[in-house]
C-alpha positions in Angstrom: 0.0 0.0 0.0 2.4 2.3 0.6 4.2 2.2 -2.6 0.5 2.4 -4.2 0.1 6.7 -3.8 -2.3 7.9 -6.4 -1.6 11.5 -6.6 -5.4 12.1 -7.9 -6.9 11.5 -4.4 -6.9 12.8 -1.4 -5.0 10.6 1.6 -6.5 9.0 4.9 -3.9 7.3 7.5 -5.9 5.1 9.9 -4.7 4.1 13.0 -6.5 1.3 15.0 -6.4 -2.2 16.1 -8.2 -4.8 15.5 -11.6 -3.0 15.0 -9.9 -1.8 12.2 -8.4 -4.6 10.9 -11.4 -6.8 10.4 -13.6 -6.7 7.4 -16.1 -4.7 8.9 -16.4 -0.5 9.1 -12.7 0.1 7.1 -14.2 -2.5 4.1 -17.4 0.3 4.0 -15.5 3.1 4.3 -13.6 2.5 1.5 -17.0 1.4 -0.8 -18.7 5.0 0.6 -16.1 6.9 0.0 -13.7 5.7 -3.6 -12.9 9.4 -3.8 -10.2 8.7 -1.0 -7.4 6.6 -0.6 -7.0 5.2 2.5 -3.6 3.6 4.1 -5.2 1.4 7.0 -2.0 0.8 9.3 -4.3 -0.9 12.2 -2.9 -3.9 13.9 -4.1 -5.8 16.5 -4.0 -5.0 19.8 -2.0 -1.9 19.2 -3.5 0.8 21.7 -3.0 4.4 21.3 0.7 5.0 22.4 1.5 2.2 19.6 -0.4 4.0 17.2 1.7 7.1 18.2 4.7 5.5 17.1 2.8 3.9 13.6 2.1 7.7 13.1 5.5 9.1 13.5 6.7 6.2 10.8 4.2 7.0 8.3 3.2 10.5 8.5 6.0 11.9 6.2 5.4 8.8 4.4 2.3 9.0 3.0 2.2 12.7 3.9 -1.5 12.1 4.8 -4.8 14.9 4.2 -6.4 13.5 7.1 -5.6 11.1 10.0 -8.2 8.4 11.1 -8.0 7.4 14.7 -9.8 4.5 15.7 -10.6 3.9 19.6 -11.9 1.1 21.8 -12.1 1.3 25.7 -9.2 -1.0 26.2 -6.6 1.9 24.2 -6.2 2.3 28.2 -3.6 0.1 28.9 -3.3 -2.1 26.0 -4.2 -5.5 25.2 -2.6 -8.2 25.7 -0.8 -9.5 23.0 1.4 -12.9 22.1 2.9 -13.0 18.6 6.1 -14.8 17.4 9.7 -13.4 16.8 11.9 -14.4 13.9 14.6 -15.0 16.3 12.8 -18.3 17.9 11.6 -16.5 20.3 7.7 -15.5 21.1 6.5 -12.2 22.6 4.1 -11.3 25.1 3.1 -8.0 25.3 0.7 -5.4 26.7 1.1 -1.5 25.9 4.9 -1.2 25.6 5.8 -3.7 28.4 7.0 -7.1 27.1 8.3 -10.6 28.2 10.2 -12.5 25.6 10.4 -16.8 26.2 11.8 -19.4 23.0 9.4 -20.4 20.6 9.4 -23.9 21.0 7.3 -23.2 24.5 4.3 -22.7 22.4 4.0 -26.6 21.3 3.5 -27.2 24.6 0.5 -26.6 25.8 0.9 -26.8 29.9 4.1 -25.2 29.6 2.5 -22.2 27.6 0.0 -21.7 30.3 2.5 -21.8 33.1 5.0 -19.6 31.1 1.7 -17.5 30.7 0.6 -17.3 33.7 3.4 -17.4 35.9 6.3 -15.6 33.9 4.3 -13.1 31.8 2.2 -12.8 35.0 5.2 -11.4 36.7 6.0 -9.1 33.9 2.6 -7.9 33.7 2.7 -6.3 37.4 5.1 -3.5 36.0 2.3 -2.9 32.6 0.9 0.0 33.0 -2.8 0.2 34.8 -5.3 2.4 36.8 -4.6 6.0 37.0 -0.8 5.8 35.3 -2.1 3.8 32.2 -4.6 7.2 31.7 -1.9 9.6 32.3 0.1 7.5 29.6 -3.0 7.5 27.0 -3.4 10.9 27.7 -0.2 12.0 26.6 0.5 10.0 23.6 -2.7 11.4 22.3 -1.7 14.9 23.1 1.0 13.9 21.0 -1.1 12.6 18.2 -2.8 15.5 18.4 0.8 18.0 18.1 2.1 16.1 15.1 -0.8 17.1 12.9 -3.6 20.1 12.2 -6.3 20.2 13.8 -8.6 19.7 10.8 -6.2 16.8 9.9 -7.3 14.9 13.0 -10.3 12.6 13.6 -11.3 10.2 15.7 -13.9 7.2 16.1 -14.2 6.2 19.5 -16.2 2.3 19.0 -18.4 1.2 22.1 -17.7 -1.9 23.9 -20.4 -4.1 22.8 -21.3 -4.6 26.6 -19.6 -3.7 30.1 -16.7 -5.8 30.5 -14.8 -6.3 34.2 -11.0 -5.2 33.1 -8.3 -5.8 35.7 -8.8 -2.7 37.5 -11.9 -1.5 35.8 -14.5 -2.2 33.6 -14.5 -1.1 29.5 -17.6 1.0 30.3 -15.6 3.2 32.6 -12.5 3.1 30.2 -14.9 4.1 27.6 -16.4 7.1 29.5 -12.6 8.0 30.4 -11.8 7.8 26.7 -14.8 10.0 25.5 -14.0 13.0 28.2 -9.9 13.3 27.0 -11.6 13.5 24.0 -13.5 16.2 24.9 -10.7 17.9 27.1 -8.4 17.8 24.5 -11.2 19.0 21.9 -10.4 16.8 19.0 -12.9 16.4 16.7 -14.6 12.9 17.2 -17.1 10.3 16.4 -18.6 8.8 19.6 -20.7 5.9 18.6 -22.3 4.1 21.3 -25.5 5.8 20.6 -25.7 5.0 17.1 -25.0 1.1 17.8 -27.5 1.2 21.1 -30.1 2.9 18.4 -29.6 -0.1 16.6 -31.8 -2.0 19.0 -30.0 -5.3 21.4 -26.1 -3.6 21.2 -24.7 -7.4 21.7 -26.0 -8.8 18.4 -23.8 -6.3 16.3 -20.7 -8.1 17.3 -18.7 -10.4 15.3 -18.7 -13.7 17.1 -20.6 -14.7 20.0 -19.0 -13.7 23.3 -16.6 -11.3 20.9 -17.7 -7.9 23.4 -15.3 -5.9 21.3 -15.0 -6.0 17.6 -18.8 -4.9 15.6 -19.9 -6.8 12.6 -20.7 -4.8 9.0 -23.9 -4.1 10.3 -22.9 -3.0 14.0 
C-alpha cells in the first residue's frame, strides 16, 4: 500500500487495532467513499501510544490529508498480545511492556500456560494500569494530536459491545474515560455508542458470540 500513492486522491492514515483490521467498518468506508485513498496501518491489539509510534513512521510517508484514529475502551492500557519473533523467540506483550520466552514453548501446551501465567504474570505487574495507564494514553494522544492540524485529525471512538470487568476496571468506565480526553483535549470525534445502542439489542452487532469488542458490518 504504501508504494500504491495515487496522486489524484486525497490521503487518509488510519490508525487502530483490531476493530480496524477486520472486514467490517474500514471495508465500508472505503466502498462509501472511492474518492479517497485510504492507508489502513491498524494492527491488532496496538492501543494508542503504539499508534503514536505507527504515526511518526508513516506521517511523512504517505504525507497524509487526514488522520483516522480509531478507539476502543481497552486503548487504556493495551491489550494483551502474544505474537512470534523471527529469532525463535515469542512475545508477550501489553502496551509497551514485554516478556520475551523461546518459541518452542508454544508446542506445549501446559508449559504455555505456566509460562503465561506465571512468567508473563510477573512481567505484567510493572504494565501499566489504573490512573498511570490514563496519564500514559493521555499523553501519547496529546501527542497525536501535536504532530498534525487540527482539521487533519479525527477520531472514532467504537463502544464496547457490553460492560466488560477489566483488571482494574470495567470497559464502560474506560470508555467514559476515553470520551471525556476526548473532549478535554477538543479533538474532533465520532462517539458511537448511541448510534449502535439505536440499533436495538447492542450485543448482536458483534462479530462472534462472546466477541464484546470487535462490531460486525452491520454493528
Amino acid at each position: 500500500e504504501l508504494d500504491a500513492v495515487d496522486p489524484d486522491k486525497p490521503r487518509v492514515l488510519v490508525l487502530g487495532d483490531s476493530v480496524s483490521v477486520q472486514q467490517g467498518w474500514m471495508h465500508i468506508v472505503r466502498e462509501t467513499l472511492p474518492e479517497l485513498q485510504f492507508f489502513n496501518s491498524a494492527l491488532s491489539g496496538y492501543e494508542t501510544c503504539q499508534q503514536l509510534d505507527v504515526l511518526k513512521e508513516l506521517l511523512p510517508r504517505i504525507q497524509p490529508d487526514w488522520v483516522l484514529l480509531q478507539m476502543t475502551p481497552n486503548d487504556i492500557g493495551g491489550s494483551p498480545v502474544l505474537i512470534p519473533l523471527d529469532d525463535g523467540r515469542a512475545r508477550y506483550f501489553l502496551a509497551t511492556e514485554a516478556f520475551d520466552f523461546p518459541t518452542w514453548v508454544l508446542s506445549f501446551k501446559s508449559i504455555t500456560y505456566v509460562t503465561l501465567r506465571v512468567g508473563a504474570a510477573r512481567a505484567a505487574v510493572k504494565m501499566r494500569s489504573g490512573d498511570q495507564a490514563e496519564r500514559y494514553t493521555q499523553r501519547c494522544l496529546e501527542e497525536i494530536q501535536s504532530s498534525v492540524r487540527s482539521d487533519q485529525l479525527l477520531a472514532v471512538l467504537f463502544p464496547s459491545l457490553m460492560p466488560l470487568q477489566n483488571t482494574e476496571r470495567t470497559a464502560w468506565q474506560a470508555e467514559l474515560k476515553l470520551a471525556g480526553m476526548l473532549d478535554e483535549l477538543d479533538i474532533d470525534h465520532l462517539y458511537l455508542r448511541d448510534a449502535f445502542e439505536a440499533g436495538g439489542d447492542i450485543r448482536r452487532l458483534q462479530q462472534q458470540p462472546n466477541d464484546n469488542i470487535h462490531p460486525s458490518a452491520e454493528g
